[in-house]
C-alpha positions in Angstrom: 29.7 55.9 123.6 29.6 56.3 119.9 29.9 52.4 119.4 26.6 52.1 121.7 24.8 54.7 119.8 25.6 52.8 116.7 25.0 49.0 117.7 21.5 50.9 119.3 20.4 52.3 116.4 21.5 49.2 114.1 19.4 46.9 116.6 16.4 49.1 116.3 16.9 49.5 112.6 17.0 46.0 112.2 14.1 44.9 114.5 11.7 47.6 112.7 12.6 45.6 109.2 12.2 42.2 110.8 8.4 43.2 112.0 7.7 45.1 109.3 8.0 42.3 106.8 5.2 39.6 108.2 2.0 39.8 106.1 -0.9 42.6 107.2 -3.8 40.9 108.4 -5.9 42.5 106.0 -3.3 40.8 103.4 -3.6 37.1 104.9 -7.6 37.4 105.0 -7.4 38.1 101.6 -5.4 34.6 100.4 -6.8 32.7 102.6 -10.4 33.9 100.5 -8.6 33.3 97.6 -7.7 29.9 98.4 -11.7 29.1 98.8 -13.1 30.8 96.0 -14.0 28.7 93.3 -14.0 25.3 95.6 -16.4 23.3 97.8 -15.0 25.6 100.5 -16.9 29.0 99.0 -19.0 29.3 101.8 -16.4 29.5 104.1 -14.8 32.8 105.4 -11.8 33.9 107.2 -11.5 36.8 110.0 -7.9 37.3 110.9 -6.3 39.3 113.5 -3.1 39.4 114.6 -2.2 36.8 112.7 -4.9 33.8 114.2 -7.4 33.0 111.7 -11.2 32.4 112.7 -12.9 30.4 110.0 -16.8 30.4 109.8 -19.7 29.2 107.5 -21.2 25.9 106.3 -19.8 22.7 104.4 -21.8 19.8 103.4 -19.1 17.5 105.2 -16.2 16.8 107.7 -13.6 16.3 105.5 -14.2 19.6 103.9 -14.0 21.0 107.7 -10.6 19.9 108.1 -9.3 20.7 104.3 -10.3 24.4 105.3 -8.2 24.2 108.3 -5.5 23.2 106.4 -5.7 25.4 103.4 -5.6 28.4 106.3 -2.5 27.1 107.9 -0.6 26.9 104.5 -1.3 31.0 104.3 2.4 32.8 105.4 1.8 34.6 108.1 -1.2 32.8 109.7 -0.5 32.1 113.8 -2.6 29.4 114.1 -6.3 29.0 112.8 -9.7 28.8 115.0 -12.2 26.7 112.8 -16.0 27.8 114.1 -16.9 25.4 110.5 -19.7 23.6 111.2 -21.0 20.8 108.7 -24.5 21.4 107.1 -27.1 18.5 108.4 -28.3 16.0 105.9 -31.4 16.6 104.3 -34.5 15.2 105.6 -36.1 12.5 103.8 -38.7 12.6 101.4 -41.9 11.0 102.4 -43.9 9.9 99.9 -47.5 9.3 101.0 -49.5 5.7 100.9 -51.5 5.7 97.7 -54.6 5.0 99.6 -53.7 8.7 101.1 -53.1 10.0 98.1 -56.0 8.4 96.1 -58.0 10.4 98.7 -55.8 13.8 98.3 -56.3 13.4 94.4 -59.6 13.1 94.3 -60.6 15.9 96.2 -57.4 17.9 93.9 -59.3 17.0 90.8 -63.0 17.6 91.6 -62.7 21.1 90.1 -61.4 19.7 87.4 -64.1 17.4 85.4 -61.8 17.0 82.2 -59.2 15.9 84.2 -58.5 11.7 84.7 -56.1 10.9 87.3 -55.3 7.4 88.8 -52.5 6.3 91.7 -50.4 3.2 91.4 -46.9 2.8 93.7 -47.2 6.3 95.1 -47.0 7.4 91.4 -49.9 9.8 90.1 -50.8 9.7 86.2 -53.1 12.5 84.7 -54.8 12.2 81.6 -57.5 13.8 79.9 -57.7 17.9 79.3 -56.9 20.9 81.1 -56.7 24.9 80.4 -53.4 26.2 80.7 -54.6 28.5 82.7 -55.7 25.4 85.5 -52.9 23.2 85.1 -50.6 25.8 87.6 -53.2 25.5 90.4 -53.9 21.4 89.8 -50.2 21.0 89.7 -49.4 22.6 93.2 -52.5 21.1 94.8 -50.8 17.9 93.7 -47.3 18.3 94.4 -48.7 19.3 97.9 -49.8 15.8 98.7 -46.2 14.7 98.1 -46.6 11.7 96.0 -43.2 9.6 94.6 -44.2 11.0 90.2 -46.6 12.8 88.7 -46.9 11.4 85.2 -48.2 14.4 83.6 -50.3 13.1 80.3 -52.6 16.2 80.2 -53.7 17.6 77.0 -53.6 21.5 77.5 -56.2 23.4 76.0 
């Protein structure tokens, strides 16, 4: 009976140690953070409980995706990893208007603005002449609104 008592409380001493030693999840969240600070993967966090982590946020490509799912495996104590990544679209292209559209656009831009020379060439606007600092903010955006390839800003601020 005494031998049983022992080998019981051996067993359960032993078990307790075994469990006790895998990482906390708190503890695992926390390296596998560390691991994407400072990197591409920055934007990417981790959730973990017990011991699966759940990966979420936005990369700019698959193959950083996938690195984050490996970088979370490598963490001790990580189960397995659920990667809810998803890759940031590409940017939309820039369309530059015709210069027959923006001939029009900058004409009516620079009507207020008498001092002000402005020609289009290759979707490309060049500004000469003279302008108040104070006007060249509002010219500028009514420009940069028509969304032309340059402006070649030659202006002579007053």
């Amino acid at each position: 009976m005494k031998v049983t008592k022992i080998f019981l409380a051996l067993f359960l001493s032993i078990s307790i140690l075994f469990f006790s030693c895998k990482p906390k999840d708190s503890t695992i969240q926390q390296n596998i953070t560390e691991k994407f600070a400072g990197s591409q993967l920055s934007g990417v966090s981790a959730t973990v409980t017990d011991g699966v982590a759940t990966l979420t946020g936005e990369v700019k490509d698959p193959a950083a995706q996938t690195q984050a799912e490996t970088l979370a495996k490598d963490v001790k104590g990580v189960k397995s990893v659920v990667n809810n990544v998803t890759v940031a679209p590409p940017p939309a292209p820039v369309q530059i208007n015709t210069d027959s559209t923006l001939t029009q656009g900058v004409t009516d831009a620079t009507k207020d603005f008498p001092t002000v020379t402005a020609t289009v060439n290759n979707g490309e606007i060049t500004l000469t002449g003279s302008i108040k600092r104070s006007d060249l903010p509002t010219l500028m955006q009514s420009l940069n609104s028509l969304q032309p390839k340059k402006i070649n800003n030659q202006l002579t601020i007053k």
